[in-house]
Jmol script that loads the backbone (N, CA, C; Angstrom):
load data "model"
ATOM      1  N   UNK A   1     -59.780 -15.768  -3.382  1.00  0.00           N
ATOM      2  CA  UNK A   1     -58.342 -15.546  -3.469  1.00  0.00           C
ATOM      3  C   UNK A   1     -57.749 -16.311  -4.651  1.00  0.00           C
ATOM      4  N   UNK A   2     -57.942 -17.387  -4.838  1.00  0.00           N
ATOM      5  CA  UNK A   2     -57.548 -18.537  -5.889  1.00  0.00           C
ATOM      6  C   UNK A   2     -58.892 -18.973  -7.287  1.00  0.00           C
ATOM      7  N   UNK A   3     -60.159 -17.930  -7.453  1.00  0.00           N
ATOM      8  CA  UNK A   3     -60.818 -18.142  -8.486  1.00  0.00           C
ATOM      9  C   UNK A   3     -62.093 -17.996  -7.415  1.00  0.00           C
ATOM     10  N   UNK A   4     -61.987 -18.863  -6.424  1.00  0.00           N
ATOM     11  CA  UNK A   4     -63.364 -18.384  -5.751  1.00  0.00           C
ATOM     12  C   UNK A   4     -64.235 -19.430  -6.060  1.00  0.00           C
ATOM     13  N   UNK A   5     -65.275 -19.025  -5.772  1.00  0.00           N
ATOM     14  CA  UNK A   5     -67.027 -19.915  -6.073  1.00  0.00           C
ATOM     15  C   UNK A   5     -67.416 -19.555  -7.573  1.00  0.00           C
ATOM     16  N   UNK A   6     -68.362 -20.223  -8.023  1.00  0.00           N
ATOM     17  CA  UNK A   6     -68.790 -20.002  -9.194  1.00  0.00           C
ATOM     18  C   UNK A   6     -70.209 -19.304  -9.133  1.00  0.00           C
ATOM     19  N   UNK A   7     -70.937 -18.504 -10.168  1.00  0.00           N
ATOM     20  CA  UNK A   7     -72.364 -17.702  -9.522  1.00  0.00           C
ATOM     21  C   UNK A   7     -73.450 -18.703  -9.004  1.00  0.00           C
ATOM     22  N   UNK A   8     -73.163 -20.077  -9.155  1.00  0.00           N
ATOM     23  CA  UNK A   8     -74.229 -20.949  -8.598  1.00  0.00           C
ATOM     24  C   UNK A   8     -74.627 -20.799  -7.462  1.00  0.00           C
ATOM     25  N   UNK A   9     -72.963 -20.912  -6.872  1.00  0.00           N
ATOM     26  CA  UNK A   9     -72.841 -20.649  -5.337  1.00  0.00           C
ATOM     27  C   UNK A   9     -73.254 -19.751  -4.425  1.00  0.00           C
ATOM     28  N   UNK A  10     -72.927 -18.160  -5.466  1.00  0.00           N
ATOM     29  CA  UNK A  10     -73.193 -17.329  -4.740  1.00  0.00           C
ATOM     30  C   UNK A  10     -74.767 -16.925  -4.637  1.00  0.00           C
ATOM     31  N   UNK A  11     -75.624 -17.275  -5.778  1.00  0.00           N
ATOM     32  CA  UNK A  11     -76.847 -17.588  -5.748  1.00  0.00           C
ATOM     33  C   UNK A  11     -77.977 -18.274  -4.921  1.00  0.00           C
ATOM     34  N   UNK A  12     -77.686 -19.375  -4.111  1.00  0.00           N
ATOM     35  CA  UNK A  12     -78.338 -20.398  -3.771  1.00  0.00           C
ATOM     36  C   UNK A  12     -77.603 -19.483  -1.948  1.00  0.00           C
ATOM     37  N   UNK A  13     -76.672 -18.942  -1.861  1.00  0.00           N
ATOM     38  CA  UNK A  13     -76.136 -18.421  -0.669  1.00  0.00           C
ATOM     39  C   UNK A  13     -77.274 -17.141  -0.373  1.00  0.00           C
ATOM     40  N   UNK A  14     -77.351 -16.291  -1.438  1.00  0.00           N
ATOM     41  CA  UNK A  14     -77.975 -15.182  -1.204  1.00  0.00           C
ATOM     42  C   UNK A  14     -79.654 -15.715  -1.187  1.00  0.00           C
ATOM     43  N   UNK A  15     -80.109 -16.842  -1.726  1.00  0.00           N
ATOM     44  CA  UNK A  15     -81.639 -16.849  -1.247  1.00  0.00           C
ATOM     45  C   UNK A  15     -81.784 -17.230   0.426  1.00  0.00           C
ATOM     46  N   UNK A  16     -80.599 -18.677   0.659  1.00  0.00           N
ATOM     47  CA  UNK A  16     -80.613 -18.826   2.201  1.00  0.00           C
ATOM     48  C   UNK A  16     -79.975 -17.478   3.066  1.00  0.00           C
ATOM     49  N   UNK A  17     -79.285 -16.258   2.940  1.00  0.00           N
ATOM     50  CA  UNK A  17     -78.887 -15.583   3.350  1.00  0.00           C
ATOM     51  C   UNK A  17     -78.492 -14.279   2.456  1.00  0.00           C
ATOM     52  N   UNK A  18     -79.472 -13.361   2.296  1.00  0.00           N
ATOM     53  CA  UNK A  18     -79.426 -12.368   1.399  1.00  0.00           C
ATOM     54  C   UNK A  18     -78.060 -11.657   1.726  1.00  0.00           C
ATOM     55  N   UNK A  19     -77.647 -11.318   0.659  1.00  0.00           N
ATOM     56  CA  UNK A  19     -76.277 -10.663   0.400  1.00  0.00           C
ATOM     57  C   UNK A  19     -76.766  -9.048   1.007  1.00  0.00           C
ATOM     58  N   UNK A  20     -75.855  -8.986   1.035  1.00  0.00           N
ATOM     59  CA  UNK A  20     -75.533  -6.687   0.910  1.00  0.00           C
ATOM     60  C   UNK A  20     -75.906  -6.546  -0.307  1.00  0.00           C
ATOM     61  N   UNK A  21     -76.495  -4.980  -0.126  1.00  0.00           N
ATOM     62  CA  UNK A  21     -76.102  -4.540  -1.734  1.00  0.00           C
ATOM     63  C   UNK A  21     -74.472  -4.360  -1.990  1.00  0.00           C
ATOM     64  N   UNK A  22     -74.062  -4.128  -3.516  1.00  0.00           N
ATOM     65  CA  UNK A  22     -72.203  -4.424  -3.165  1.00  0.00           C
ATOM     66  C   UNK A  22     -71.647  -4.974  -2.548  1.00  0.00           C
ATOM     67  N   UNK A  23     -72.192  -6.013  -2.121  1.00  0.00           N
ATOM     68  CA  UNK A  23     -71.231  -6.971  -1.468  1.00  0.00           C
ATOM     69  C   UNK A  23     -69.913  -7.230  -2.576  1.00  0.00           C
ATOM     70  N   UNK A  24     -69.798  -7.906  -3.717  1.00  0.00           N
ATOM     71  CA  UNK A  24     -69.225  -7.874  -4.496  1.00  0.00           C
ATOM     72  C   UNK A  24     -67.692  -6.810  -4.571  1.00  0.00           C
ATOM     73  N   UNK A  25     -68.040  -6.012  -4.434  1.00  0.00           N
ATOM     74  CA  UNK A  25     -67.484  -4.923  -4.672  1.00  0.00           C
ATOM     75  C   UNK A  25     -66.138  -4.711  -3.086  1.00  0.00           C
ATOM     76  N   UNK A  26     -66.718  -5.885  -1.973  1.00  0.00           N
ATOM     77  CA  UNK A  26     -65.759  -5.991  -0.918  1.00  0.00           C
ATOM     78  C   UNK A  26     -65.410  -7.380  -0.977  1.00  0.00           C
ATOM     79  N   UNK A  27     -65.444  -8.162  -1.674  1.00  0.00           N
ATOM     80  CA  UNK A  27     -64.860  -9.133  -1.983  1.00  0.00           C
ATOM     81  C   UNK A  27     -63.083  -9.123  -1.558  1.00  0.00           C
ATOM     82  N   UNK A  28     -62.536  -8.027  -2.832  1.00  0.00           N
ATOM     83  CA  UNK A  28     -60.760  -7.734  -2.557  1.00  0.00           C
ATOM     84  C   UNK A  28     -60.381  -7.585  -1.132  1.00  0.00           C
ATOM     85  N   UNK A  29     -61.586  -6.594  -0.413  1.00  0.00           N
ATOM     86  CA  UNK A  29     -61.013  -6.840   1.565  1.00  0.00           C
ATOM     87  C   UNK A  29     -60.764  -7.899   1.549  1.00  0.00           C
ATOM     88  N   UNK A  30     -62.195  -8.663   1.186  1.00  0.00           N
ATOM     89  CA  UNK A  30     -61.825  -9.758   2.669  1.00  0.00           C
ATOM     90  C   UNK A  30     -60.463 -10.370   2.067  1.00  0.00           C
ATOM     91  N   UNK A  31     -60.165 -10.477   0.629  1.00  0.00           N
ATOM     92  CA  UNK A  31     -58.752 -11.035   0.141  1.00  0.00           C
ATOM     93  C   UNK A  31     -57.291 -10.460   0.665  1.00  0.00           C
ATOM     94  N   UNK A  32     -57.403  -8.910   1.232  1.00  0.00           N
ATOM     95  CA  UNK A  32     -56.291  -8.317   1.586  1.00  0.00           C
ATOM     96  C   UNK A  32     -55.009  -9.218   2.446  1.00  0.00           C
ATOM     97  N   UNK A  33     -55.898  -9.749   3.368  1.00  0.00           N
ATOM     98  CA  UNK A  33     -54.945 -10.108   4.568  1.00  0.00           C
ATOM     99  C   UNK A  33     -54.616 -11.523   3.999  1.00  0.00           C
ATOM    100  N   UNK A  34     -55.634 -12.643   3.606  1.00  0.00           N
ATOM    101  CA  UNK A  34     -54.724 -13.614   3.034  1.00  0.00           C
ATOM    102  C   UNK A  34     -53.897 -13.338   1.874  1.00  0.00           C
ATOM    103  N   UNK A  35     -53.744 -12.323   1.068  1.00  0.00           N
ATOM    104  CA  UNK A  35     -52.804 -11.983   0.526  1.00  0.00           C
ATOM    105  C   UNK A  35     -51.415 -11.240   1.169  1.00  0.00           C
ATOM    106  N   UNK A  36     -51.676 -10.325   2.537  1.00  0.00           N
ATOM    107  CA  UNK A  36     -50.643 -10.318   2.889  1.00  0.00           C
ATOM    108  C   UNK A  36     -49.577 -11.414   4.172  1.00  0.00           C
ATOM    109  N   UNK A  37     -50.729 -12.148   3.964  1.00  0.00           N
ATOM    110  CA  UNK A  37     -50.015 -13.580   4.571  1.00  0.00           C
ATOM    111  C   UNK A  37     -49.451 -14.561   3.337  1.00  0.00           C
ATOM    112  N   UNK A  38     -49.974 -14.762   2.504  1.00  0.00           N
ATOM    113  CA  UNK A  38     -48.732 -14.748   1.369  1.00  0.00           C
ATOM    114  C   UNK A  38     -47.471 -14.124   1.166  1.00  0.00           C
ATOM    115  N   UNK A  39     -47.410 -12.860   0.886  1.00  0.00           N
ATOM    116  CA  UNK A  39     -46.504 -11.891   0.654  1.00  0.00           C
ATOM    117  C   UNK A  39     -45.075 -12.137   2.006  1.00  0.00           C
ATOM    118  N   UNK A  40     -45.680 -12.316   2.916  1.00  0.00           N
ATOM    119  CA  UNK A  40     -44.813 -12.822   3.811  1.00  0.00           C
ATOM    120  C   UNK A  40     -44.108 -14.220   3.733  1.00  0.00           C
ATOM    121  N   UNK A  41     -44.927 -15.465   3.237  1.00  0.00           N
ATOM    122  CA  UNK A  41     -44.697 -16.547   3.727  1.00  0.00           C
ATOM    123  C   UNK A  41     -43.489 -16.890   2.176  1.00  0.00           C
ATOM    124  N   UNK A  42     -44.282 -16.485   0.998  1.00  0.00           N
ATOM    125  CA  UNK A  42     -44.051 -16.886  -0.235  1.00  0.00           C
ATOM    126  C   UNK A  42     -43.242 -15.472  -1.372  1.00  0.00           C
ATOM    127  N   UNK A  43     -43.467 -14.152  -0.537  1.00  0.00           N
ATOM    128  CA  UNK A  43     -42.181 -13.645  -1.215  1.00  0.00           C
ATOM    129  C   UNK A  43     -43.420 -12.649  -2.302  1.00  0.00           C
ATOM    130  N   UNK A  44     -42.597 -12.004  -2.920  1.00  0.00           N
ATOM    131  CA  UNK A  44     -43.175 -10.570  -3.704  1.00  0.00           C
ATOM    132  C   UNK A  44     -44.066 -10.930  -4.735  1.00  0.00           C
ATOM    133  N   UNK A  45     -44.181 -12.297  -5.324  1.00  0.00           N
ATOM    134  CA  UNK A  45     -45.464 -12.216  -6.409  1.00  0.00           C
ATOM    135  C   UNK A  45     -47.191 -11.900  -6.394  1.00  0.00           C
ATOM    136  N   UNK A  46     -47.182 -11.834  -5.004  1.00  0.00           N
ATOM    137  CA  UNK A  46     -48.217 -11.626  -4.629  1.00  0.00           C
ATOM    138  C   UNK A  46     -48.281  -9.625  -4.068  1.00  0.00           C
ATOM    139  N   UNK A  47     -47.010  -9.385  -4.018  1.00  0.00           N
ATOM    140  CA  UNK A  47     -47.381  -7.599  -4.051  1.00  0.00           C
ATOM    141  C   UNK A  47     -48.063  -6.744  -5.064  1.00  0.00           C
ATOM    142  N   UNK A  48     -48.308  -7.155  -6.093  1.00  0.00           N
ATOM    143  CA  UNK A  48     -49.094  -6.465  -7.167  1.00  0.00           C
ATOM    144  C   UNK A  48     -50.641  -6.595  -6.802  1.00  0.00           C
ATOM    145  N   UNK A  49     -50.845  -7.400  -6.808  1.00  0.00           N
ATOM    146  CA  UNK A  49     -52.379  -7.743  -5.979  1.00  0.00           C
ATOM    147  C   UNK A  49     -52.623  -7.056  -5.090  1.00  0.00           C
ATOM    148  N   UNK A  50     -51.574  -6.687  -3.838  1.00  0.00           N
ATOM    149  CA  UNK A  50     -52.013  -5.911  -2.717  1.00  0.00           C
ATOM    150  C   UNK A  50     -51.996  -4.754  -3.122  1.00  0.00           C
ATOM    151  N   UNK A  51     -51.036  -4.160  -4.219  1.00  0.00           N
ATOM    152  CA  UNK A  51     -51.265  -2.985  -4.517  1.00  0.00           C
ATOM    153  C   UNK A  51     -52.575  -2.195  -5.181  1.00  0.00           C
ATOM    154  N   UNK A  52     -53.068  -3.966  -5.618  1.00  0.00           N
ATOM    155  CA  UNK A  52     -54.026  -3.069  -6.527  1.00  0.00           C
ATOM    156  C   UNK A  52     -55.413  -2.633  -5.899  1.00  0.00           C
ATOM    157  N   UNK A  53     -55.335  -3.711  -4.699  1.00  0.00           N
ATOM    158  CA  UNK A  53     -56.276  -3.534  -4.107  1.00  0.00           C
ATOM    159  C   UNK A  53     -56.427  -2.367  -3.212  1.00  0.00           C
ATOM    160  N   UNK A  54     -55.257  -2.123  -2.557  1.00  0.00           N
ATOM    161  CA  UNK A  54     -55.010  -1.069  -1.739  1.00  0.00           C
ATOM    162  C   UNK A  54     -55.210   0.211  -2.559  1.00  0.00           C
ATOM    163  N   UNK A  55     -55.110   0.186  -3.883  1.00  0.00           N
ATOM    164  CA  UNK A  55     -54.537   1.797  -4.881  1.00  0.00           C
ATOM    165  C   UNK A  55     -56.716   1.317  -4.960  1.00  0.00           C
ATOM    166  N   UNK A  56     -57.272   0.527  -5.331  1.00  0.00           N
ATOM    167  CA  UNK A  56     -58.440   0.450  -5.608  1.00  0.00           C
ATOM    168  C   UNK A  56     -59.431   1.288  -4.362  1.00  0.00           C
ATOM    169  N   UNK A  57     -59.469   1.167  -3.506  1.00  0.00           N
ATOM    170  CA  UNK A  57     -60.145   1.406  -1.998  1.00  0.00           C
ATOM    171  C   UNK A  57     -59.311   3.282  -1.132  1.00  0.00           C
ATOM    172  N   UNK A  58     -58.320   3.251  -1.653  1.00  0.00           N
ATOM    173  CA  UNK A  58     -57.821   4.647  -1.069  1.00  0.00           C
ATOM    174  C   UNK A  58     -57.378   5.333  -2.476  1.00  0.00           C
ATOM    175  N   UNK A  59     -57.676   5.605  -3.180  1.00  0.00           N
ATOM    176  CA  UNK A  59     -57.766   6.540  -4.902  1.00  0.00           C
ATOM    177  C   UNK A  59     -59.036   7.539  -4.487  1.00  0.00           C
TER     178      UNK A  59
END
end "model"
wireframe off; spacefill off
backbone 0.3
color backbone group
């Protein structure tokens, strides 16, 4: 949501616990909802993000 892990992380994660294929690619889900718990708490700068994610997944 805020920059995330760096590929070290996600590396040393996927040998103890192999990833999905595309996992990557659902990353923005799992971001949806703490973004729309933003959008609520902190107000509209965070609606572009939801849009994009939302216009990304239903296009």
């Amino acid at each position: 949501l805020f920059g995330g892990f760096d590929q070290r992380f996600y590396a040393a994660y996927d040998e103890a616990f192999p990833l999905e294929p595309e996992w990557q690619d659902r990353v923005d889900l799992c971001n949806l909802y703490p973004l729309l718990v933003h959008v609520l708490l902190f107000g509209g700068g965070y609606v572009g993000q939801v849009r994009a994610i939302l216009t990304r997944f239903t296009a």
